[in-house]
C-alpha positions in Angstrom: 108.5 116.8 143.6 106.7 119.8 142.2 103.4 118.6 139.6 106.0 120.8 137.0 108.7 118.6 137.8 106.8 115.3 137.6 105.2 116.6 133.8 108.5 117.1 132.7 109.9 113.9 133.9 107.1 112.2 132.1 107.7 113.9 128.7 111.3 113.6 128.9 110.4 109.7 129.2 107.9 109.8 126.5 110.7 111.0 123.9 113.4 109.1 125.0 110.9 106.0 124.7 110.3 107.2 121.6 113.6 107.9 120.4 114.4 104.7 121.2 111.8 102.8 119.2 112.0 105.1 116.2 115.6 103.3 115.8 114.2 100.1 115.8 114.3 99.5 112.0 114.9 96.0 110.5 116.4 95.6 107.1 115.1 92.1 105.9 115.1 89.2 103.3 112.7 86.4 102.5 115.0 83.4 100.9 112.7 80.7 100.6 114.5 79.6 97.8 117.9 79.3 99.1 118.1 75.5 100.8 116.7 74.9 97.1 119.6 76.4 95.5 122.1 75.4 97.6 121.1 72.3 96.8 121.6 72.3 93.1 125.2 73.7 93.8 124.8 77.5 94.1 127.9 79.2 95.5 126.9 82.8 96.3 130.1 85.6 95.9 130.8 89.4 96.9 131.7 91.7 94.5 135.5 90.9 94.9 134.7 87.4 93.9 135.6 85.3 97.0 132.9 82.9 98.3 130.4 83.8 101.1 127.7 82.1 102.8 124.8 84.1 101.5 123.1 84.6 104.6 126.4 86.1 105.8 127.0 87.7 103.2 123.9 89.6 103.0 123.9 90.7 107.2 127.8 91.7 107.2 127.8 93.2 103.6 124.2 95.0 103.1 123.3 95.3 106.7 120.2 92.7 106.3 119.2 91.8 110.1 116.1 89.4 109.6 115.2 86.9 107.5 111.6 85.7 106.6 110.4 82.6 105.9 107.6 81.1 104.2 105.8 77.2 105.7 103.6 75.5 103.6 101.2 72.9 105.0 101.9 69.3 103.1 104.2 70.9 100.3 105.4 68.7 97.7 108.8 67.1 98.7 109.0 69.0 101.8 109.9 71.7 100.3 109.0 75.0 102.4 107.8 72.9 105.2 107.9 72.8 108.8 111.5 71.1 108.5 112.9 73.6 106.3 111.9 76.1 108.3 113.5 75.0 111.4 116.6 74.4 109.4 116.9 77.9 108.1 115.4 79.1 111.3 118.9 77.5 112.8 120.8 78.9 110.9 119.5 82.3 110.9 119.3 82.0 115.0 123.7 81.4 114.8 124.2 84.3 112.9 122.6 86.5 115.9 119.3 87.5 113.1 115.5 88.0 113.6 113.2 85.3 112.4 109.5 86.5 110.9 107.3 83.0 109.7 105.2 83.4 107.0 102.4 81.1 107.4 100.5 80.7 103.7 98.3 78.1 105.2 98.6 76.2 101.6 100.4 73.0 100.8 102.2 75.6 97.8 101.8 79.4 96.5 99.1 81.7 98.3 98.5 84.6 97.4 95.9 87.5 95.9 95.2 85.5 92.9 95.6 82.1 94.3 94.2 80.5 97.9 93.8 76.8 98.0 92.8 74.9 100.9 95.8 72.2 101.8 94.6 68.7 100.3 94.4 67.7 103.9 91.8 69.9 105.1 89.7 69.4 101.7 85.8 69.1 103.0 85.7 70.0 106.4 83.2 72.5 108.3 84.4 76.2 109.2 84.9 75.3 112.6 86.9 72.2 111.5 89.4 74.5 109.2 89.8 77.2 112.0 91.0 73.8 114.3 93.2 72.9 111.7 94.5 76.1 110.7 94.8 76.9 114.9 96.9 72.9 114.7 99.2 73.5 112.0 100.7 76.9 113.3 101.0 75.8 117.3 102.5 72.5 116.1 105.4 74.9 113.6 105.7 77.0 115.9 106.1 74.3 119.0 108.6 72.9 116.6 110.7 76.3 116.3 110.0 76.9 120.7 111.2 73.4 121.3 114.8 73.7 119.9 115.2 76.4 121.3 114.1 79.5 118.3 112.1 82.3 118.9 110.5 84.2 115.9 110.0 88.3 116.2 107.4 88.1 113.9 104.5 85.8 112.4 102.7 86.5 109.7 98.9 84.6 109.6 98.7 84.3 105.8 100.4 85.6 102.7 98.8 88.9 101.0 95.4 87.8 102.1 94.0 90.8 100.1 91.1 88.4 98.5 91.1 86.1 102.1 92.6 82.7 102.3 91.4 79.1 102.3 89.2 80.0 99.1 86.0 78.9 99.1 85.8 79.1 103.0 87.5 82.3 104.0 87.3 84.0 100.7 86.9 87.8 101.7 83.7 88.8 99.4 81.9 85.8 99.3 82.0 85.2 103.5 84.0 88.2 105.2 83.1 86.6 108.8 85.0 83.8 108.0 87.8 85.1 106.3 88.2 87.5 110.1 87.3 84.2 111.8 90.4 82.5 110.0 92.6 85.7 110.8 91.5 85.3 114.5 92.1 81.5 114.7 95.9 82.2 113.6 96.5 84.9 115.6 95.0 83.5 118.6 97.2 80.1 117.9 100.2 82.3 117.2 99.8 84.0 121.0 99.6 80.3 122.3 102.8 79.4 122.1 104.5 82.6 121.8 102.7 85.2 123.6 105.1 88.2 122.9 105.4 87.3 118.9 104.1 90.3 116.7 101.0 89.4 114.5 100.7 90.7 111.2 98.3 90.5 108.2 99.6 90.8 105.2 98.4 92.3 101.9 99.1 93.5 98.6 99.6 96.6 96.6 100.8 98.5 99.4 100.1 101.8 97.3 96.4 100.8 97.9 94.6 102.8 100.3 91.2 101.6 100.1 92.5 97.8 99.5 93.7 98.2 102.9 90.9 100.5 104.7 88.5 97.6 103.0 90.1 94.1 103.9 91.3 95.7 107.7 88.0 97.0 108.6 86.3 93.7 107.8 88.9 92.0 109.4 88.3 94.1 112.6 84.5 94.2 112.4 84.3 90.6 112.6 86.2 89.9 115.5 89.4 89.5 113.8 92.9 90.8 115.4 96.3 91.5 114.2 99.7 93.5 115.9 100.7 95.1 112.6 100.0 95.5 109.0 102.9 93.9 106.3 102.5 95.4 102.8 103.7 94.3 99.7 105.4 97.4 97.5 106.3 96.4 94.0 106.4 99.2 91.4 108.0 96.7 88.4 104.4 95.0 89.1 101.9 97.7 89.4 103.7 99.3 86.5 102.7 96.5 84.6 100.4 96.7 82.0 99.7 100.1 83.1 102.1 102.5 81.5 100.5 105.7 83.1 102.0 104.8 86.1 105.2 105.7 87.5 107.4 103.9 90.0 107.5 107.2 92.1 104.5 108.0 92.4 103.6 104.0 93.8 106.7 104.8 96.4 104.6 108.4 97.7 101.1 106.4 97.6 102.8 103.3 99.6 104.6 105.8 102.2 101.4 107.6 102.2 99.4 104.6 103.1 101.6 103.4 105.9 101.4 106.7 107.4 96.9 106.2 106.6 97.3 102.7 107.8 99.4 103.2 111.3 96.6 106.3 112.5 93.6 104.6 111.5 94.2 101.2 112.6 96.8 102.8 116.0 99.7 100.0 115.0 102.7 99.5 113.0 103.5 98.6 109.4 106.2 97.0 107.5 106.9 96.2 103.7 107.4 92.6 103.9 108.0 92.0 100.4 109.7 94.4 97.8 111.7 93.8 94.9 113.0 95.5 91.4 114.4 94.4 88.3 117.2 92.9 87.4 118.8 93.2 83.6 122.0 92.4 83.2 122.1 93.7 79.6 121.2 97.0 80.5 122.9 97.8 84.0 120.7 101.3 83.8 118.0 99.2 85.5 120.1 97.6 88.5 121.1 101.0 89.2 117.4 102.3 88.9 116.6 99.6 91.3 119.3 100.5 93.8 117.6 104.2 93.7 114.3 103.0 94.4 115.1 100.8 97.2 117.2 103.4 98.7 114.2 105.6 98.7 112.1 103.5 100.0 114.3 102.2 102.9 114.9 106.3 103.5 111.3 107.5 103.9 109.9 103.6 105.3 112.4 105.1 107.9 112.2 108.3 108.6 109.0 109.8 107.0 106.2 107.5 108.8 106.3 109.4 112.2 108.4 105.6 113.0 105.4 103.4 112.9 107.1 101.7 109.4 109.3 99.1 111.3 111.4 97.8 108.7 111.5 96.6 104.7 112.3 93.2 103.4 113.1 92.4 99.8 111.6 89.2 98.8 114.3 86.5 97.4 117.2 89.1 96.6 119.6 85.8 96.5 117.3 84.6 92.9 119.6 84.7 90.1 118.7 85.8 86.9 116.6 83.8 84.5 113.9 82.5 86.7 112.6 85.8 88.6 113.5 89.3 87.3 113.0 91.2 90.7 115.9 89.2 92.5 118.8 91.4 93.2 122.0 89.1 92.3 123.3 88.4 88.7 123.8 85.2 87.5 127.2 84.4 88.6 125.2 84.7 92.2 126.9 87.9 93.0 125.1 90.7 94.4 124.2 93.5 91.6 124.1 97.4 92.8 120.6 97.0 93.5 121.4 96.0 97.3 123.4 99.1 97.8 119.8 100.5 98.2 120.1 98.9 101.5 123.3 100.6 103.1 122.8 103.2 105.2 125.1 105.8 107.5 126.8 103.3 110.3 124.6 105.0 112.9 121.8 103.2 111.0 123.7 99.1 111.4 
């Protein structure tokens, strides 16, 4: 074989390879809340009214392929811990879907504004919180390897933009913890399953210099993560700040994944999205289906394929108690999730 021959062989396997991974584009949801709301008697519908299991309803329907799931650490009446997550991890496993775990290493809410050490870990040393931290994720995750589940994706910490574990691993006040932290998890995440992707989440995807700030402490302190999850919520940024425009946060997020996946040579995802819902003024649910298509368009096919899916953060909320669900309040599924459907070459 001529040295011609054998360069050409190579590139023709360098593009296939990379045609191949370019498809590899998840369309996601987190629905934390759903166990909750099936609980307190919600029937989910499709738009010709018939009953559907909402997991079901949102693979077959809006071509959703993964589902996301938050664990908290000693939550209030279980709920969003290590037992609900194997249950919905079950469930998501029988209906042939990817799995990403969201570790918020809280016994409730993390997240920019809000990262409280679990009651159980109150008072211990650094090296006593990266132990428990490193406990708590190889004992969820040798729950989910011992019946038999296998997530794609883990996620150490939710939208650590401000660190996690506040005092300890607060991102200002002690950056070399806050990496430290981010090491512990992903190390504990490899332990039990080696091939899982890692990813550190923040906010404000639109953010450039959030991200270039919290990833390059992260990395200059030892810390490690697979790929960057960003948050993209125009309704929020928006708010407060009328000279903004939901557009222009779209372009800046795009722009930053494309910043993000050079600088840092790995992948990114929007783990959370959302937009309103108004059921008075249906404008808005259609305004929200063109900004998710958009967004699930160029997350696609204008990041040179290093953005490697979007997920929309509890689309099944109905009306009422969170405006950036995507179902009305008769649980049925407003335009807003047509943003998701794409050609079938893309299913």
């Amino acid at each position: 074989m001529t040295k011609q021959t054998i360069v050409s062989a190579l590139l023709l396997l360098t593009l296939t390879a990379g045609a191949q991974t370019a498809t590899d584009f998840v369309k996601g949801a987190d629905v934390g809340f759903l166990l909750g709301q099936e609980r307190r008697g919600t029937v989910f519908h499709d738009r010709q009214g018939r009953e559907r299991e909402c997991l079901e309803l949102l693979k077959n329907d809006y071509q959703i392929s993964a589902i996301r799931m938050r664990v908290w650490v000693n939550p209030r009446g279980g709920w969003c811990d290590k037992n609900e997550l194997l249950t919905m991890a079950r469930r998501v496993k029988a209906l042939g879907m990817d799995l990403m775990v969201d570790f918020h290493y809280s016994d409730s809410w993390a997240d920019p504004a809000n990262q409280p050490i679990p009651a159980a870990w109150l008072g211990h040393s650094f090296d006593e919180m990266k132990q428990d931290l490193r406990a708590h994720t190889v004992d969820v995750l040798t729950l989910l390897k011992d019946n038999d589940i296998k997530p794609r994706w883990v996620q150490v910490g939710n939208e650590t933009s401000n660190g996690l574990l506040w005092p300890m691993g607060h991102i200002e006040q002690q950056p070399q913890q806050y990496a430290g932290f981010i090491r512990a998890g992903y190390d504990a995440v490899k332990e039990v399953f080696p091939e899982a992707v890692v990813i550190v989440h923040l906010d404000r995807g639109h953010r450039q210099s959030l991200y270039d700030w919290n990833l390059d402490i992260i990395l200059k302190h030892g810390g490690r993560f697979d790929m960057v999850g960003m948050s993209l919520y125009p309704y929020w940024a928006m708010d407060g700040h009328p000279e903004l425009k939901a557009d222009d946060i779209i372009t800046d997020c795009i722009s930053n994944i494309r910043h993000v996946s050079e600088k840092y040579q790995c992948d990114v995802m929007i783990v959370e999205t959302g937009y309103e819902v108004d059921e008075q003024h249906p404008e808005k649910m259609e305004e929200g289906r063109r900004q998710l298509s958009r967004v699930v368009s160029e997350a696609r096919h204008a990041t040179g394929g290093h953005c490697r899916g979007v997920f929309y953060w509890e689309p099944q909320c109905l009306p009422g108690g969170y405006k950036l669900g995507a179902f009305d309040s008769h649980a049925t599924p407003t335009a807003i999730m047509d943003g998701f459907i794409e050609g079938d070459s893309s299913r």
